[in-house]
C-alpha positions in Angstrom: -53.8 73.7 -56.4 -53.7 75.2 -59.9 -53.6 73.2 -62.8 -50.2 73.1 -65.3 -50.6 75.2 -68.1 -50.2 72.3 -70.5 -53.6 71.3 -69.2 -55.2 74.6 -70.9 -58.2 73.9 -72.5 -58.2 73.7 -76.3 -61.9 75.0 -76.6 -61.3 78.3 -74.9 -65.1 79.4 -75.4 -66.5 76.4 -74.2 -64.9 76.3 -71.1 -64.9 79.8 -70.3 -68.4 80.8 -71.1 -70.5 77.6 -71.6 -69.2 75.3 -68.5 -68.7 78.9 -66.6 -65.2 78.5 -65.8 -64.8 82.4 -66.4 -61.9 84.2 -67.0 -61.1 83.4 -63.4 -61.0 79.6 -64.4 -58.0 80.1 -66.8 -56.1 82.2 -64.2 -56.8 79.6 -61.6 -54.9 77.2 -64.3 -52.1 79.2 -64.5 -51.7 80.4 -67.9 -49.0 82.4 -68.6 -49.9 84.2 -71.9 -53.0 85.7 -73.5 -55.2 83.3 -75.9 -56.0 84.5 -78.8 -59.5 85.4 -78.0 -58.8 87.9 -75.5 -56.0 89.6 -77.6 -56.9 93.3 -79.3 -56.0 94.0 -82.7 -53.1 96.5 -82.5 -54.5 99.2 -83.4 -57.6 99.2 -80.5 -55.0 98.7 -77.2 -54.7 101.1 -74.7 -52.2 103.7 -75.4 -50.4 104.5 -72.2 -49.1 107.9 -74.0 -52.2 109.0 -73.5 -52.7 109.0 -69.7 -52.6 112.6 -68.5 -49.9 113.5 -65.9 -49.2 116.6 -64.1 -45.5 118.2 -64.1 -44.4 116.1 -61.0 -45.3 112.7 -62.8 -48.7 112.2 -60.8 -52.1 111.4 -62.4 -54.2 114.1 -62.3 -57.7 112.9 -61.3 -61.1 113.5 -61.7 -63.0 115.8 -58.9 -63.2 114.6 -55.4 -66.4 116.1 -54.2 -66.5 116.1 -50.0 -70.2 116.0 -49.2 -70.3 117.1 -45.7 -67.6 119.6 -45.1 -69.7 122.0 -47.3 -72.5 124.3 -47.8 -75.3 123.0 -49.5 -75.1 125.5 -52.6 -71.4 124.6 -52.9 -72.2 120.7 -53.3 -74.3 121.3 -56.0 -72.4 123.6 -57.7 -69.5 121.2 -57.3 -71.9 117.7 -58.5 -73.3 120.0 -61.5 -70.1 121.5 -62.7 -67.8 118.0 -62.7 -71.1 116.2 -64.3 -70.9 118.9 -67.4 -67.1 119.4 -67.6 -65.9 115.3 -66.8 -68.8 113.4 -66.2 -67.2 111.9 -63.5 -66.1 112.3 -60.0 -65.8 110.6 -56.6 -67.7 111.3 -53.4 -66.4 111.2 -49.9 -68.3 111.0 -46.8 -71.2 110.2 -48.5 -73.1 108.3 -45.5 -73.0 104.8 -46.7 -70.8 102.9 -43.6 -67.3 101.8 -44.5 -67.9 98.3 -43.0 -70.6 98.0 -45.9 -68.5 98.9 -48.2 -66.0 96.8 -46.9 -68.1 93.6 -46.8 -69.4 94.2 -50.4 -66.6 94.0 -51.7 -65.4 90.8 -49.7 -68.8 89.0 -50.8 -67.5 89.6 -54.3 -64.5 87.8 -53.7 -66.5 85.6 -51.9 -69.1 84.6 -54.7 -66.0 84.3 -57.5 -64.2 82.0 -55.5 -67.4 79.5 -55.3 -67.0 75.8 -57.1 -67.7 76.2 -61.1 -70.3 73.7 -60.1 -72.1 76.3 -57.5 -71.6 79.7 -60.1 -72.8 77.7 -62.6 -76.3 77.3 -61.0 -76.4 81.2 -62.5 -75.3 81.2 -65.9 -78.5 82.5 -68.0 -79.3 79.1 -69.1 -79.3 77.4 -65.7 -80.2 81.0 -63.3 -83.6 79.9 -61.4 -84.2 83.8 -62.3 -84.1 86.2 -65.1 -82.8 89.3 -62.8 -80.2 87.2 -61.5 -76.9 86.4 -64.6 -73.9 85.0 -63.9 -71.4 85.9 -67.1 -68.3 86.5 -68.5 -66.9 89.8 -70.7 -69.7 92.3 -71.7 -71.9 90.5 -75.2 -69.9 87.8 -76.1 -72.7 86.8 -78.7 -71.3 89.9 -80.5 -67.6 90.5 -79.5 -64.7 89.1 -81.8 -62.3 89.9 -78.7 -63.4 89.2 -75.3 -63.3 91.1 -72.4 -61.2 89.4 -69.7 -63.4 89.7 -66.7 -66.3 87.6 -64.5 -69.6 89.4 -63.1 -72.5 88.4 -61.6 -75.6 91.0 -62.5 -78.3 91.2 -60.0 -81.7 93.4 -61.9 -83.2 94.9 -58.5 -87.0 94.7 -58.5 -87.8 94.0 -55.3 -86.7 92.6 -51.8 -88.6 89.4 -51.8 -87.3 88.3 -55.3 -83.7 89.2 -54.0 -84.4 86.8 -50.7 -85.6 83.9 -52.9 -82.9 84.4 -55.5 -79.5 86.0 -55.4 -77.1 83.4 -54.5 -76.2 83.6 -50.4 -72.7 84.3 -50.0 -73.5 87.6 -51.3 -77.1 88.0 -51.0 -77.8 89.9 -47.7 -74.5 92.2 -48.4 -75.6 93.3 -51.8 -78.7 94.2 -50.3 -77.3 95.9 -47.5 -75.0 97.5 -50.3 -78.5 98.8 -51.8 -80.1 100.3 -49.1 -77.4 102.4 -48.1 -77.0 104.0 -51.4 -80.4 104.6 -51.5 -80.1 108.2 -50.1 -77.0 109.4 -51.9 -78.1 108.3 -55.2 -81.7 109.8 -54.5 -79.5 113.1 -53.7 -77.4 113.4 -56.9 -80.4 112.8 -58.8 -82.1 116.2 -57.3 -79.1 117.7 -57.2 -78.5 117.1 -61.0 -82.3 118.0 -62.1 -81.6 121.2 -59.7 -79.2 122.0 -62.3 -81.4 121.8 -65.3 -83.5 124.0 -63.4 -86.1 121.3 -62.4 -87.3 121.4 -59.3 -90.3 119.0 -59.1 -89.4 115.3 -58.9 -93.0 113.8 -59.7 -93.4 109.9 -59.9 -92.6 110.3 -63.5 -89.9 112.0 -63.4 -88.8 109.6 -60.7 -89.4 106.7 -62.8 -87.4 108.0 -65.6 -84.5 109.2 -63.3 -84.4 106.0 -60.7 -87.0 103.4 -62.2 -84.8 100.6 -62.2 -81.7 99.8 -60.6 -79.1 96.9 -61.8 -75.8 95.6 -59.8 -72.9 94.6 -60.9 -70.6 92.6 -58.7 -67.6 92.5 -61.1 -64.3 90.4 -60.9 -61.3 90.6 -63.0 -58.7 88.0 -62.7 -54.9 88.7 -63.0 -54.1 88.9 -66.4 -50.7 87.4 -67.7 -50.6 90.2 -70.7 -52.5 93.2 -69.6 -51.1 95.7 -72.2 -53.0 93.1 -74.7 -56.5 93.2 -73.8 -59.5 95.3 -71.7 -61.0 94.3 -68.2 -63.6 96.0 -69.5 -63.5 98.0 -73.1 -63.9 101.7 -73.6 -67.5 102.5 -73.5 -70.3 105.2 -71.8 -72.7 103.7 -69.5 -76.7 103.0 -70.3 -77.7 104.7 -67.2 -78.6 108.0 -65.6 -75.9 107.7 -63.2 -73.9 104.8 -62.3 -72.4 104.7 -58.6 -69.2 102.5 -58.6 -67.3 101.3 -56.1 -63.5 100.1 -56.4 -60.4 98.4 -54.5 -57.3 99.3 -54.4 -56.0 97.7 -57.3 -56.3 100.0 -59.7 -56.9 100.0 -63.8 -60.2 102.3 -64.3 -59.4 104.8 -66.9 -61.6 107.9 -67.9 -61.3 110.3 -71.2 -61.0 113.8 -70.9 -63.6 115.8 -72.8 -61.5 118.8 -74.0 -58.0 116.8 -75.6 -59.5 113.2 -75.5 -56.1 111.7 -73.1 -56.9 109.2 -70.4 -57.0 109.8 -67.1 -56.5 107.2 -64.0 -58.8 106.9 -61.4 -57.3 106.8 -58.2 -58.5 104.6 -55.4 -59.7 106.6 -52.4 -60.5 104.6 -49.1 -64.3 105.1 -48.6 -65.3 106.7 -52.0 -67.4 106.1 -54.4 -67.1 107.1 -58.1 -70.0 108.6 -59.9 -70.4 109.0 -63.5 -73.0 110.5 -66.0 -74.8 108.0 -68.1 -75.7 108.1 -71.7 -79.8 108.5 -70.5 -78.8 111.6 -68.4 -76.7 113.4 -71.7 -80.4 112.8 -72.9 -82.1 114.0 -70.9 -79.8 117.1 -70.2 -80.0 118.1 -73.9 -76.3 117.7 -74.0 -75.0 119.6 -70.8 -74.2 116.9 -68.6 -71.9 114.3 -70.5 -71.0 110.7 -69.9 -67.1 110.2 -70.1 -65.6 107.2 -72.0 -64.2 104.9 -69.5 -62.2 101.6 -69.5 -60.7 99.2 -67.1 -57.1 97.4 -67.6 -56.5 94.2 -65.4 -53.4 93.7 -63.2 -50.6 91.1 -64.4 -50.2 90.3 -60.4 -53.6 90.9 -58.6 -57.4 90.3 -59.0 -59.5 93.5 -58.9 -63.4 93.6 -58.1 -65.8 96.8 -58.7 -69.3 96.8 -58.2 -71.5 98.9 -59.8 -75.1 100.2 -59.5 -76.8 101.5 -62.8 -79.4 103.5 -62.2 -81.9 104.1 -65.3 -85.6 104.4 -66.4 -87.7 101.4 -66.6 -87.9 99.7 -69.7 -91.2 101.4 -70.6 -90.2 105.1 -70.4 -89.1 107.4 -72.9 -86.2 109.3 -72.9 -85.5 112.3 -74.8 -84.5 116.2 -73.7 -86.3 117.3 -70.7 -90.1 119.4 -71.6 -88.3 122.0 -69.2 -85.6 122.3 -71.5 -87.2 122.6 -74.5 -89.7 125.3 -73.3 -87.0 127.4 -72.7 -86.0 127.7 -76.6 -83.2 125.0 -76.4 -83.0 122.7 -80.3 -83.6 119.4 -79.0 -80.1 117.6 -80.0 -81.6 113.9 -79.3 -85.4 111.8 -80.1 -87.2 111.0 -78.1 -86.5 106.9 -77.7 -88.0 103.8 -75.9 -85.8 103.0 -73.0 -85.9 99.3 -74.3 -84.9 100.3 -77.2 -81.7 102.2 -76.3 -80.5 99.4 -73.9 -81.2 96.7 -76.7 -78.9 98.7 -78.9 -76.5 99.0 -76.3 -76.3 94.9 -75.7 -76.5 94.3 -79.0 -73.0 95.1 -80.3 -69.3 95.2 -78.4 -68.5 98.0 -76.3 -68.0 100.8 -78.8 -66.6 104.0 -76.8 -69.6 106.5 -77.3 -71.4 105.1 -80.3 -74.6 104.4 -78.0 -75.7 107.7 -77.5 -75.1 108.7 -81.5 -79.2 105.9 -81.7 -80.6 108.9 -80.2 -79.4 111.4 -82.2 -81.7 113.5 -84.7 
């Protein structure tokens, strides 16, 4: 039964972050406005002027791509042109089962609704692994304003450490989760260097382009004043591609590229969305572009998403492709450690596109 509001905790940070009561732990109390930590200056809040809508009043929506209904030529040319003019779009019949998506997503709800005592076990100081964090917002070290959302972030290296570590009442579906998107993801990834006119994956460029691999499974409690704050603030991701899956909630937000509006990100039973990462601009020289994006929660519903980032290994270098350059192109970005670039990118709130300007000449 959920606490009165009177019984709100006076130490906001303490009980959210350090006891790891999460956002979810205020929500469960009942609040019913906004502390101050989670409130954006004025100035930074989502505009809702600026979602795009068609004549009739609907969002118009990033590219759904159908990945068996056409010829192979077509699904590239479809994959390559939405990574270069929206850096997003969302797959259909993709070949990874409904019922795993289904069960994914129910394990998240699943893990967020364990005891504070049993989540706990996770938080960074207390996780019997590094690859395993249980957290709240994005850096809180280095955010005045939090984000209001929960996630649990699961660093995949191998099978066996997953087994021994990731917390049961998700374990075996996250892993499930990650073997089915093994194909798909190893598909975009030719597809996309098919389009930079390389055609020869070898085991460095596959270390660069799928190395590592981090899961996200991410909840965002109802929020009593949504219009206030971010689930998750406007940002580009650290990745080469980042596969997301969504409910039906709703609240994922992308930029356009050509007048800079906001466009909403319908859900779409059995997709997945896709989106460039900052490491695949990189590497393209500029021609495929990661989108600002941004998630509002839901005054009235919970929402999870779990992501997969896909990205080099901490030890690669990542600069414009050799193939790029030996065809005349200026190299727009240096060539930077991987470690480097994702250090920068935890090191500070999320800052719309500011990431990708560290590997700028």
């Amino acid at each position: 039964m959920p606490m009165s509001p009177i019984e709100c905790p006076k130490n906001i940070t303490e009980f959210v972050r350090n006891q790891g009561h999460g956002v979810k732990g205020l929500a469960d109390i009942g609040i019913t406005s906004l502390p101050n930590q989670y409130i954006q200056p004025e100035e930074k809040r989502f505009n809702e002027q600026k979602i795009t809508l068609s004549k009739d009043g609907e969002d118009h929506s990033i590219p759904i791509i159908d990945m068996s209904n056409l010829e192979k030529d077509e699904i590239e040319t479809l994959i390559c042109n939405a990574a270069e003019k929206w850096g997003f779009f969302q797959i259909v019949n993709h070949g990874v089962p409904l019922k795993v998506l289904d069960e994914i997503k129910a394990a998240t709800h699943w893990f967020f609704e364990l005891s504070v005592e049993e989540k706990a076990k996770y938080l960074e100081k207390n996780s019997p692994s590094k690859n395993v964090k249980y957290g709240t917002s994005f850096s809180p070290d280095f955010e005045k304003v939090f984000e209001w959302k929960d996630h649990l972030s699961l660093f995949v290296t191998s099978e066996e450490d997953a087994l021994a570590h990731w917390p049961l009442p998700c374990r075996d579906e996250a892993l499930e989760y990650l073997r089915s998107t093994e194909n798909v993801i190893r598909k975009l990834c030719n597809i996309l260097m098919k389009g930079l006119n390389v055609h020869e994956i070898d085991g460095q460029k596959e270390s660069l382009l799928m190395g590592c691999k981090r899961m996200n499974l991410t909840f965002y409690p109802k929020c009593p004043n949504p219009e206030l704050t971010f689930g998750t603030g406007p940002h580009s991701d650290a990745s080469i591609i980042t596969i997301l899956l969504q409910d039906d909630v709703g609240g994922l937000y992308v930029r356009r590229f050509d007048d800079e509006s906001w466009i909403h990100v319908p859900s779409i039973d059995g997709a997945l969305v896709v989106n460039v990462g900052d490491v695949l601009q990189i590497l393209s020289n500029g021609k495929y572009k990661s989108a600002e994006h941004l998630v509002i929660p839901n005054a009235s519903k919970s929402r999870v998403s779990v992501p997969i980032f896909v990205h080099p290994t901490s030890n690669d270098v990542i600069g414009p492709l050799q193939e790029i350059i030996d065809k005349g192109a200026k190299p727009i970005y240096k060539d930077v450690l991987f470690s480097d670039y994702i250090g920068h990118f935890f090191s500070k709130p999320h800052d719309g596109k500011a990431t990708v300007e560290f590997a700028k000449f």
